[in-house]
C-alpha positions as CSV (number, residue, x, y, z in Angstrom):
1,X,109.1,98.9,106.8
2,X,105.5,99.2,106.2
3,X,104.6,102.7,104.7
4,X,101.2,104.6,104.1
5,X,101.2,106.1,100.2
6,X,98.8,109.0,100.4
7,X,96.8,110.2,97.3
8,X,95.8,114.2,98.1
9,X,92.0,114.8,96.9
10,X,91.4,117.1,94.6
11,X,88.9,119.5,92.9
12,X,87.3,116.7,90.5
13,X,87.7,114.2,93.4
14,X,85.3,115.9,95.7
15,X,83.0,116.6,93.6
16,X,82.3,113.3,92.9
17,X,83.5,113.2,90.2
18,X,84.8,109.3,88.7
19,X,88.0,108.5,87.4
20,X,87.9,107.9,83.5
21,X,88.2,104.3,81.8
22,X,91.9,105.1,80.9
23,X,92.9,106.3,84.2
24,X,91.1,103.2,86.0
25,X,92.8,100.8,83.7
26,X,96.6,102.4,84.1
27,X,96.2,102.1,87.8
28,X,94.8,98.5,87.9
29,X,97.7,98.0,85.6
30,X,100.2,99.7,87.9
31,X,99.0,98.4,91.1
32,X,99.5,94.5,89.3
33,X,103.3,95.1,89.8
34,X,103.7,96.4,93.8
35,X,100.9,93.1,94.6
36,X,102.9,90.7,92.8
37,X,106.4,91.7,94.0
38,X,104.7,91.5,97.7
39,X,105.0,95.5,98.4
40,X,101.2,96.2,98.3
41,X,99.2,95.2,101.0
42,X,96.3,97.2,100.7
43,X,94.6,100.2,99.1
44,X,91.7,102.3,98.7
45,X,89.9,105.3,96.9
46,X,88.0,107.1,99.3
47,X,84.5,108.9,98.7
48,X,84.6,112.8,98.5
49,X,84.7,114.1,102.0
50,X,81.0,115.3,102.0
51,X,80.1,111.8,102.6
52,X,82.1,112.0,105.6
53,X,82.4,113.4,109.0
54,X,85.1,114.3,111.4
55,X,85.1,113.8,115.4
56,X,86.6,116.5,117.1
57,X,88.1,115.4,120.8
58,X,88.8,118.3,123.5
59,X,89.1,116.3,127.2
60,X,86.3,114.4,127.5
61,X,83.8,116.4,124.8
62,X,83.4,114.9,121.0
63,X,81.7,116.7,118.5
64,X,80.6,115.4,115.1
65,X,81.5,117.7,112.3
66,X,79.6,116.9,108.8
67,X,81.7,116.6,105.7
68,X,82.2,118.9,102.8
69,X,85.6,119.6,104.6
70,X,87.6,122.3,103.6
71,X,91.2,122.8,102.2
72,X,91.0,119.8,99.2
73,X,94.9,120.1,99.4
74,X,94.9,118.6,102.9
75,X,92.0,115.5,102.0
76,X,92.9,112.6,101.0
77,X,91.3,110.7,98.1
78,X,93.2,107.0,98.3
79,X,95.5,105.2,100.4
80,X,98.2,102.4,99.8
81,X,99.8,100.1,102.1
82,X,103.2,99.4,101.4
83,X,105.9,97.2,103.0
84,X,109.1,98.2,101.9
85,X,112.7,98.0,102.9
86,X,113.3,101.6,102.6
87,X,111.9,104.9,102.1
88,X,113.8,105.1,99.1
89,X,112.5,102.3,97.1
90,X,108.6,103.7,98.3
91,X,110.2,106.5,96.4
92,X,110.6,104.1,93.6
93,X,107.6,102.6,93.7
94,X,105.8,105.4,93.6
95,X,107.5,107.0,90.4
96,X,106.0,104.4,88.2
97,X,102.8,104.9,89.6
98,X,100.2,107.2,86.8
99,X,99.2,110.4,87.8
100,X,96.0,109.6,90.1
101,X,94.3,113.0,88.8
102,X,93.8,115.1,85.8
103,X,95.8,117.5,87.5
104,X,99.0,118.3,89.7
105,X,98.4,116.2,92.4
106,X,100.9,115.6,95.5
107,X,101.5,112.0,96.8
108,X,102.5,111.6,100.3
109,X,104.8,108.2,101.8
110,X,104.3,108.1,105.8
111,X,106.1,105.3,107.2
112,X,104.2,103.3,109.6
113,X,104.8,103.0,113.3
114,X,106.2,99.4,114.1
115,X,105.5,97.9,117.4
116,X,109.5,98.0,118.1
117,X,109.2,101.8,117.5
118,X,107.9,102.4,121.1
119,X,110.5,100.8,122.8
120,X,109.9,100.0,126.6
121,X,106.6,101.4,126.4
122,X,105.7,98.3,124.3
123,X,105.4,96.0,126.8
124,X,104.8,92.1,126.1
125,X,101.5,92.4,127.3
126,X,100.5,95.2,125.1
127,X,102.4,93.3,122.3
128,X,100.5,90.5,122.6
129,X,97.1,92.6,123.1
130,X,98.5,94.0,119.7
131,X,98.8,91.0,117.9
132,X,95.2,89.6,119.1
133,X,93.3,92.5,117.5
134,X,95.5,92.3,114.4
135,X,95.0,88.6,113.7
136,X,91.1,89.7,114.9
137,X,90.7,91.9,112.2
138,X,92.2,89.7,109.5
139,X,89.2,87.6,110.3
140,X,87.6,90.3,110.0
141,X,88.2,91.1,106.6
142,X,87.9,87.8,105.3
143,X,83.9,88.3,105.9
């Protein structure tokens, strides 16, 4: 199963504010074990949410909304991909892993939606339309 791992923001994190030597090294060091046992597939430390904006859909309007965001507990500051065979080894995983901020911080395991989660809905067509954009932006990230 392919899971996101979701690292909440916090105060220090949007204000800018950079993770220490110490900290940077202990998580290069953890993230070594999940990429060479073939669980990580990607990850990412996101800017603080005043460099960011949101898009806000109602029917056919979209309105840009300008970052500082609100609620820090509900931003999220980095991301992992993970394949996994369960939720519980995720749980695992993510026990090892040092505390991303200088503070309690909350980590949050989503598992990912799976093309043969949608059933019928899923039809080959849409499969394959699926698996052309993937491949697509593979390429992509090779430039």
């Amino acid at each position: 199963m392919k899971l996101m791992v979701i690292v909440k923001a916090s105060k220090a994190s949007e204000a800018g504010e950079m993770p220490s030597h110490e900290l940077l090294a202990a998580m290069g060091n953890y993230n070594d074990e999940p990429v060479k046992a073939g669980v990580m597939l990607a990850g990412e430390g996101l800017h603080p949410s005043a460099k960011g904006k949101r898009v806000r859909f109602a029917g056919q309007q979209r309105t840009v909304i300008d970052g500082q965001f609100a609620e820090t507990k509900e931003l999220i500051a980095g991301y992992w991909i993970w394949k996994c065979a369960s939720m519980d080894e995720a749980v695992a995983w993510l026990k090892k892993c040092p505390n991303p901020h200088d503070e309690v911080t909350e980590v949050e395991i989503r598992p990912i939606f799976e093309a043969e989660d949608f059933g019928d809905a899923m039809t080959p067509e849409l499969k394959a339309q699926e698996d052309r954009q993937r491949e697509q932006a593979a390429r992509n990230a090779k430039k």
